[in-house]
C-alpha positions as a Markdown table, in Angstrom:
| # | Residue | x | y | z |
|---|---|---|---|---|
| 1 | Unk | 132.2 | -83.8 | -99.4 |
| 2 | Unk | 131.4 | -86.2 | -96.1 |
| 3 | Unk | 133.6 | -88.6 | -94.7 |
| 4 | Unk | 131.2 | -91.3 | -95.6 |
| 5 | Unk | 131.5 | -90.0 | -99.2 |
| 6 | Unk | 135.2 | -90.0 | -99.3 |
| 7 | Unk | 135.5 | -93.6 | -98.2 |
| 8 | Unk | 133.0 | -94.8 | -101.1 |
| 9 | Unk | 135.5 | -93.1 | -103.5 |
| 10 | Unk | 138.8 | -94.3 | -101.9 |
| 11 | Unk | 136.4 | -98.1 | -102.1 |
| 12 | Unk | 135.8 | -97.8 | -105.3 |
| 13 | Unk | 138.9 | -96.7 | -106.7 |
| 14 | Unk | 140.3 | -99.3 | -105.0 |
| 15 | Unk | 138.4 | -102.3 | -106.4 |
| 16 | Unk | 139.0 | -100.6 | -109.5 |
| 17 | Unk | 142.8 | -100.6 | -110.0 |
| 18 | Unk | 143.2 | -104.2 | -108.4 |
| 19 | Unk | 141.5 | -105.5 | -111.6 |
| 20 | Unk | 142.9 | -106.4 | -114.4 |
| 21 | Unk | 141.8 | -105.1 | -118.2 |
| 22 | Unk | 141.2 | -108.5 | -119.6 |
| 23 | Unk | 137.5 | -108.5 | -119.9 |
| 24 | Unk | 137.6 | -105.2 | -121.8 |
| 25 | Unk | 138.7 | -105.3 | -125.2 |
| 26 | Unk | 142.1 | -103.2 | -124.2 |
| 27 | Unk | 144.3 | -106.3 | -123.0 |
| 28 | Unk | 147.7 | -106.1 | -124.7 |
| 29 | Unk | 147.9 | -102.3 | -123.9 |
| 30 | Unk | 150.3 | -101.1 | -122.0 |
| 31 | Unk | 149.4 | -99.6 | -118.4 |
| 32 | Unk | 151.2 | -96.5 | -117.0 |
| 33 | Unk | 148.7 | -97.2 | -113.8 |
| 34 | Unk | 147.1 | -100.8 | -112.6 |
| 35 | Unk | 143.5 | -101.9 | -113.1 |
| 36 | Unk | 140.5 | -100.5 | -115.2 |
| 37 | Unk | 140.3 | -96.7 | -116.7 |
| 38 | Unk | 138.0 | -94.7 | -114.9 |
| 39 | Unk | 136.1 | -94.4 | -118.5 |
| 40 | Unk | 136.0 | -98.3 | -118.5 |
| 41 | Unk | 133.6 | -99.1 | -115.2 |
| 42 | Unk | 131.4 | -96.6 | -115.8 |
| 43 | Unk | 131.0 | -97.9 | -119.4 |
| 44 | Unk | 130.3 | -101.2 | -117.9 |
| 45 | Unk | 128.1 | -99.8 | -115.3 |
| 46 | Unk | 125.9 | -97.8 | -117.9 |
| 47 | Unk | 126.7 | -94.6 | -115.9 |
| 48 | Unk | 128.7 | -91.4 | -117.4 |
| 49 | Unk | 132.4 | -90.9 | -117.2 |
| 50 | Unk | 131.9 | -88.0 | -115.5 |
| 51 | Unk | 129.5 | -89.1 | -113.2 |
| 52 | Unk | 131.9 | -92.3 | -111.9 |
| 53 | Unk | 134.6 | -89.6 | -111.4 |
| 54 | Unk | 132.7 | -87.4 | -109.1 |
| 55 | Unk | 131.7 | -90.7 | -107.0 |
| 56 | Unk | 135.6 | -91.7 | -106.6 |
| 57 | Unk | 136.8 | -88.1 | -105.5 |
| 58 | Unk | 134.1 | -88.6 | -102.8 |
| 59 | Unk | 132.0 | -85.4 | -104.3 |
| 60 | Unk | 128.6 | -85.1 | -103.0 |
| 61 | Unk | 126.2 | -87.1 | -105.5 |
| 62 | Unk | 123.9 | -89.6 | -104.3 |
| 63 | Unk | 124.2 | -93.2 | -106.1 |
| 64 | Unk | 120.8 | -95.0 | -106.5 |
| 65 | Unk | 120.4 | -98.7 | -105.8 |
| 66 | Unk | 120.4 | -99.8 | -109.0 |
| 67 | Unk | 123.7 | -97.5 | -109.7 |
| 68 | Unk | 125.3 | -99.3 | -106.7 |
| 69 | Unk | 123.9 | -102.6 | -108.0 |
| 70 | Unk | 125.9 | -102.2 | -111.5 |
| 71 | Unk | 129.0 | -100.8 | -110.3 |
| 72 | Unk | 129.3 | -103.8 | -107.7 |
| 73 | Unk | 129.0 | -106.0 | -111.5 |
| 74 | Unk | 131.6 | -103.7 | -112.9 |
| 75 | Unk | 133.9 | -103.9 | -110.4 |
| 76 | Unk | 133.6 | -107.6 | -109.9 |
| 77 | Unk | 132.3 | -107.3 | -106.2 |
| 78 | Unk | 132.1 | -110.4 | -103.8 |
| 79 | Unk | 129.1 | -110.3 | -102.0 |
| 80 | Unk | 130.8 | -108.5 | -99.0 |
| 81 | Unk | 131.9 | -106.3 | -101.0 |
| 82 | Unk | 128.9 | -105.4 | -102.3 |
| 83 | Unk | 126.9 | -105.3 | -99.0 |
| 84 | Unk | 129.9 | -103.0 | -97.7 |
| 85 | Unk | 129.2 | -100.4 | -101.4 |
| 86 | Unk | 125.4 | -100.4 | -99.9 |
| 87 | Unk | 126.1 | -99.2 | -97.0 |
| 88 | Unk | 128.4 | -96.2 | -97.9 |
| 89 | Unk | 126.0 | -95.4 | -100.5 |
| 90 | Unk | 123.3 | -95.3 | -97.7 |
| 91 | Unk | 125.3 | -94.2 | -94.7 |
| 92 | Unk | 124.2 | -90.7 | -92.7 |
| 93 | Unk | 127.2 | -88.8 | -90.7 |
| 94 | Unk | 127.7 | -90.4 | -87.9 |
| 95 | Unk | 127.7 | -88.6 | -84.4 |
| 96 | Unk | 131.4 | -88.0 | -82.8 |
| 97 | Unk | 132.5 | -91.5 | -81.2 |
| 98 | Unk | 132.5 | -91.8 | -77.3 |
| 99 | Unk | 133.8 | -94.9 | -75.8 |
| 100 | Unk | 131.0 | -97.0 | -75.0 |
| 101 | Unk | 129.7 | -97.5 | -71.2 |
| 102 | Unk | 129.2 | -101.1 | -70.5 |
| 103 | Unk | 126.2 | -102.2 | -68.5 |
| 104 | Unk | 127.1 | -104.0 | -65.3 |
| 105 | Unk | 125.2 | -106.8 | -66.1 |
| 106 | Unk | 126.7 | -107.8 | -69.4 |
| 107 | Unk | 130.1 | -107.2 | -67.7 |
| 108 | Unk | 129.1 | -109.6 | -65.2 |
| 109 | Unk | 128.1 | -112.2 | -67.8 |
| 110 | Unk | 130.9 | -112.1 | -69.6 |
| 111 | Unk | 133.4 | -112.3 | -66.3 |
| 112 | Unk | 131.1 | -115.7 | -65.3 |
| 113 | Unk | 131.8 | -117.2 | -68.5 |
| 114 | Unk | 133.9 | -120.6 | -67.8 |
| 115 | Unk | 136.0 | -120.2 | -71.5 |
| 116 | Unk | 137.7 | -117.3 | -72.7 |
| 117 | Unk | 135.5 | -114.1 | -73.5 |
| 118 | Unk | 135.6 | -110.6 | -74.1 |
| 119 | Unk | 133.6 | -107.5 | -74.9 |
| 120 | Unk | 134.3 | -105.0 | -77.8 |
| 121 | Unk | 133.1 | -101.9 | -79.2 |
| 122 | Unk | 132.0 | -100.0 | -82.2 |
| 123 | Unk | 136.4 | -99.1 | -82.3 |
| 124 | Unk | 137.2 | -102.6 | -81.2 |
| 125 | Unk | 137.9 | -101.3 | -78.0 |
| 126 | Unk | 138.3 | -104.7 | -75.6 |
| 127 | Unk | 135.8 | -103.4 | -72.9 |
| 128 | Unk | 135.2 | -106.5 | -70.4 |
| 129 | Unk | 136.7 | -109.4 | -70.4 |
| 130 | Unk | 136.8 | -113.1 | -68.1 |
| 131 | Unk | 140.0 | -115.0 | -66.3 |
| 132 | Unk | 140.0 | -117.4 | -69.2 |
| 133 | Unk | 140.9 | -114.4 | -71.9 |
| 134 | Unk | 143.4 | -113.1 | -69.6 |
| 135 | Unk | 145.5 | -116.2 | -69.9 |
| 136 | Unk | 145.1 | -116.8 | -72.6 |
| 137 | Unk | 145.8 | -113.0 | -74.3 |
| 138 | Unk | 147.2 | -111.3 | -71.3 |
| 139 | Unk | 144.4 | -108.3 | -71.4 |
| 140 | Unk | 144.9 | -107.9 | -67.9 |
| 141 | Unk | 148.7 | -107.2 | -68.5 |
| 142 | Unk | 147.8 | -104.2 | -70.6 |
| 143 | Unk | 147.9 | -100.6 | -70.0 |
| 144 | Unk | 144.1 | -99.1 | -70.5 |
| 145 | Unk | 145.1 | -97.1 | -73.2 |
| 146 | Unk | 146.4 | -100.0 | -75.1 |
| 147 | Unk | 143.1 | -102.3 | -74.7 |
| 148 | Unk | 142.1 | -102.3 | -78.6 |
| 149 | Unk | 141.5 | -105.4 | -80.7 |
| 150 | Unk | 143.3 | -103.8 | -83.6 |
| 151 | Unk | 146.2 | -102.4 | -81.1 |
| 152 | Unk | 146.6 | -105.6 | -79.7 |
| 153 | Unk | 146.7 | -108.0 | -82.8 |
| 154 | Unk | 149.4 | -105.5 | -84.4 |
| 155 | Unk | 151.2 | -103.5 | -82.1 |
| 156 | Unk | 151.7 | -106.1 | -79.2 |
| 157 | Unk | 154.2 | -109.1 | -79.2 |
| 158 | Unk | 152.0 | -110.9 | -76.9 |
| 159 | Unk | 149.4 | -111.6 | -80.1 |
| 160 | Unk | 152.3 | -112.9 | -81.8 |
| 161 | Unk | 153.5 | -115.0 | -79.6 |
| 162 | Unk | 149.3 | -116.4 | -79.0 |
| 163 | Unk | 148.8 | -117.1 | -82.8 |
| 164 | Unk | 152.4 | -118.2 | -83.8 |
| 165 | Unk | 153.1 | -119.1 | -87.1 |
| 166 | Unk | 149.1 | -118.1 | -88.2 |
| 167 | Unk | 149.5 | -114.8 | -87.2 |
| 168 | Unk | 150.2 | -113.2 | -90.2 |
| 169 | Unk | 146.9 | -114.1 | -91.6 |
| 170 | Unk | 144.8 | -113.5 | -88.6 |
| 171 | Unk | 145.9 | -109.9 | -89.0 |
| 172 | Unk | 145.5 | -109.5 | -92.3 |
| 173 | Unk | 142.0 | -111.2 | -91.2 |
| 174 | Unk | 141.3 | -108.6 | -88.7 |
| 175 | Unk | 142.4 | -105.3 | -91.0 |
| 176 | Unk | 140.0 | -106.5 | -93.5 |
| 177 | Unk | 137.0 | -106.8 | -90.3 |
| 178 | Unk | 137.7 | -103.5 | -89.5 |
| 179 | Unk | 137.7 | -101.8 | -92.4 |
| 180 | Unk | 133.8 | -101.5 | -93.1 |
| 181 | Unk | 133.4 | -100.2 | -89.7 |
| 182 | Unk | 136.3 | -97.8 | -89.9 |
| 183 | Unk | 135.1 | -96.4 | -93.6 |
| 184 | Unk | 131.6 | -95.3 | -91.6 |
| 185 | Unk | 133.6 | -93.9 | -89.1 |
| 186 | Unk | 135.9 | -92.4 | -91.4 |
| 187 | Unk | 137.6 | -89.2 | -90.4 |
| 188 | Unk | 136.3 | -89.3 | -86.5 |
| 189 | Unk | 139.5 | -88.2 | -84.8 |
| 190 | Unk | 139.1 | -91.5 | -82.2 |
| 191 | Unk | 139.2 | -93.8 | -85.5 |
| 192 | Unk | 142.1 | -91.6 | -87.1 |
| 193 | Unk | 144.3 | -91.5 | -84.0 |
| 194 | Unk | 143.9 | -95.5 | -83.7 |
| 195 | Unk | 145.1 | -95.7 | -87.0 |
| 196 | Unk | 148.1 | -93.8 | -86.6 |
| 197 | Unk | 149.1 | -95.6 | -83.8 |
| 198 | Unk | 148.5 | -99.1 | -85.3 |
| 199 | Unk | 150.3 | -97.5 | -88.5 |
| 200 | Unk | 153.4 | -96.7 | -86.5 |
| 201 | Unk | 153.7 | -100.2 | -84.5 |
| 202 | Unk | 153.1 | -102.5 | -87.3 |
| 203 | Unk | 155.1 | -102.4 | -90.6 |
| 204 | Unk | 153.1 | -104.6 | -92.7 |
| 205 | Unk | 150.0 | -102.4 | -91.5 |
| 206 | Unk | 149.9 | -99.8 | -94.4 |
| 207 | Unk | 150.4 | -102.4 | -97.6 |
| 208 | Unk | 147.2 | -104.2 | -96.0 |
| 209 | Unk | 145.3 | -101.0 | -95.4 |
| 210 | Unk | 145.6 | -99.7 | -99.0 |
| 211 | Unk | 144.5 | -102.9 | -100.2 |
| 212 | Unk | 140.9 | -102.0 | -98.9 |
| 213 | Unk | 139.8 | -105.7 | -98.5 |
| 214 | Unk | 136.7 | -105.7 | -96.5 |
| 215 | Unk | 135.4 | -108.9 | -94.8 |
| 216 | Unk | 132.5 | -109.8 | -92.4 |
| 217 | Unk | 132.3 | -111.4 | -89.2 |
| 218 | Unk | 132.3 | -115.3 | -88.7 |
| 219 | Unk | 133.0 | -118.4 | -86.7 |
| 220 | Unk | 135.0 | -120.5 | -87.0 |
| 221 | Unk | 138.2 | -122.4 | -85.4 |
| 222 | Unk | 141.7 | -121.0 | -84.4 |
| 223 | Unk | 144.5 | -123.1 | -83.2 |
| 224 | Unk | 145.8 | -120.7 | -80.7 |
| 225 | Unk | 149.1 | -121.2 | -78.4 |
| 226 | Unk | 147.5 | -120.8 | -74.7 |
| 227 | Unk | 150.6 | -120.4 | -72.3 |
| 228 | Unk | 149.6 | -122.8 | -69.6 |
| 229 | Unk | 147.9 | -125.5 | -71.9 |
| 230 | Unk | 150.2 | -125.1 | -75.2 |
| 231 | Unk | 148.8 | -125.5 | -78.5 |
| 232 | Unk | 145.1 | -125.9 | -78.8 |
| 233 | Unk | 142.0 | -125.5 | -81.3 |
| 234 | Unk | 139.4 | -123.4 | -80.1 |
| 235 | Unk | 135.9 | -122.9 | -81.9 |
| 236 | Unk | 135.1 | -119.1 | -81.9 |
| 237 | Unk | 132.2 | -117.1 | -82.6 |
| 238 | Unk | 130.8 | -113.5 | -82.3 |
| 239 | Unk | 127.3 | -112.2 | -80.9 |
| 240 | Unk | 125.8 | -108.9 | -80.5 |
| 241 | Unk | 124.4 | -107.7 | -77.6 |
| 242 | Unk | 121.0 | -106.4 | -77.2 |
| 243 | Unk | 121.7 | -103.4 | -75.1 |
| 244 | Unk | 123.9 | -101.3 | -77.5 |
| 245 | Unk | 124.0 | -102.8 | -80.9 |
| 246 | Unk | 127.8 | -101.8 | -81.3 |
| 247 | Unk | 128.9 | -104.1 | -78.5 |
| 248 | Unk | 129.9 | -107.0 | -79.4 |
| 249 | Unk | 131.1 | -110.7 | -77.1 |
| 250 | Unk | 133.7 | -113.0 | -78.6 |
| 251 | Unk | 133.9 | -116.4 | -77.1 |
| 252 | Unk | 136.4 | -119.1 | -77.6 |
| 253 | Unk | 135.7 | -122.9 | -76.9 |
| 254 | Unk | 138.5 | -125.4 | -76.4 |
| 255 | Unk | 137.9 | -128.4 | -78.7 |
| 256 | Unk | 138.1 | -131.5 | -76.9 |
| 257 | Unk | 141.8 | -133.6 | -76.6 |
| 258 | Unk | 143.2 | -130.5 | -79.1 |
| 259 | Unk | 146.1 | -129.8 | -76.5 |
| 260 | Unk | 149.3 | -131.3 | -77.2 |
């Protein structure tokens, strides 16, 4: 079995048991367990029983397109969802995961930036950052070790106190970014270490974690609390950079008269 494997399984089973039995002929039956029988998405999938077990204990079989096409029907899969099934079916092991290296000159972009901006990488590790982002999420104020996207949005009261009363959502949010890339990273000890720490410094992390919910990057607008300026609405978006596809700059845009 690969880790790759593993978290197609632990995806699927997932999407399985939060559905309900309605559209299968067994609704008034009582459930010892929640969602569809095994037996049920692979009948709706035309694959064997058999077969759709050996894909959810993560045992080495290789799905084709049109396999992954009618399991993502079976399973009722959102378009994200389905995208994020593709690319387990697809992925290769992944090499051992070393902290990136940022180029000097995207660092010095990023620090000449007039609004608040940051660099992460493929573990959400916050890399670079400007003076805007450090007043307005205290990265500076830090220790190195802590500098993680996901660290910082669970573990650390000072994400709180930035996204107030949204916060709850934003995290739930940012678990359900994370999780496509941690299921291709699945198993690296780097990955598995953050998620023990994030597991130990935020209760509600686990109950969103076994959910599996997978999302994609977007932009958008946040009304944030910025210490100096109070509340205020900033647009956000995320872009790539062209160096190393795995670093990524977030950059937030005050809306005009949003402070109050």
């Amino acid at each position: 079995m690969t880790a790759t494997n593993i978290a197609l399984g632990n995806f699927l089973r997932a999407r399985r048991e939060r559905l309900d039995a309605g559209v299968s002929g067994t609704a008034g039956r009582r459930r010892r367990t929640p969602g569809l029988r095994r037996e049920e998405v692979a009948e709706a999938a035309g694959i064997s029983t058999e077969w759709y077990i050996k894909l959810e204990q993560g045992r080495t079989v290789g799905p084709s397109p049109a396999t992954i096409d009618a399991l993502a029907r079976a399973l009722r899969l959102n378009a994200v969802e389905h995208a994020h099934l593709r690319r387990l079916a697809d992925a290769k092991s992944q090499p051992p995961f070393f902290r990136e290296k940022l180029p000097s000159t995207v660092k010095n972009f990023v620090e000449s930036l007039p609004h608040p901006a940051y660099i992460t990488g493929r573990r959400w590790d916050i890399l670079a950052w400007n003076d805007a982002a450090a007043r307005l999420f205290a990265f500076g104020e830090m220790l190195s070790e802590d500098r993680n996207l996901l660290v910082y949005m669970l573990t650390d009261h000072r994400a709180r106190r930035v996204f107030g009363e949204r916060w709850q959502n934003e995290a739930q949010r940012i678990v359900a970014l994370f999780r496509p890339t941690y299921d291709l990273w699945a198993y690296d000890r780097a990955f598995v270490e953050l998620l023990e720490r994030v597991q130990k410094g935020c209760d509600e992390f686990g109950h969103w974690w076994k959910a599996h919910a997978v999302r994609s990057a977007s932009s958008g607008t946040k009304r944030l609390h910025h210490p100096i300026d109070g509340p205020t609405c900033f647009e956000y978006a995320t872009f790539q950079a062209n160096d190393d596809q795995g670093l990524k700059l977030a950059v937030y845009l005050p809306v005009a008269n949003s402070s109050s």
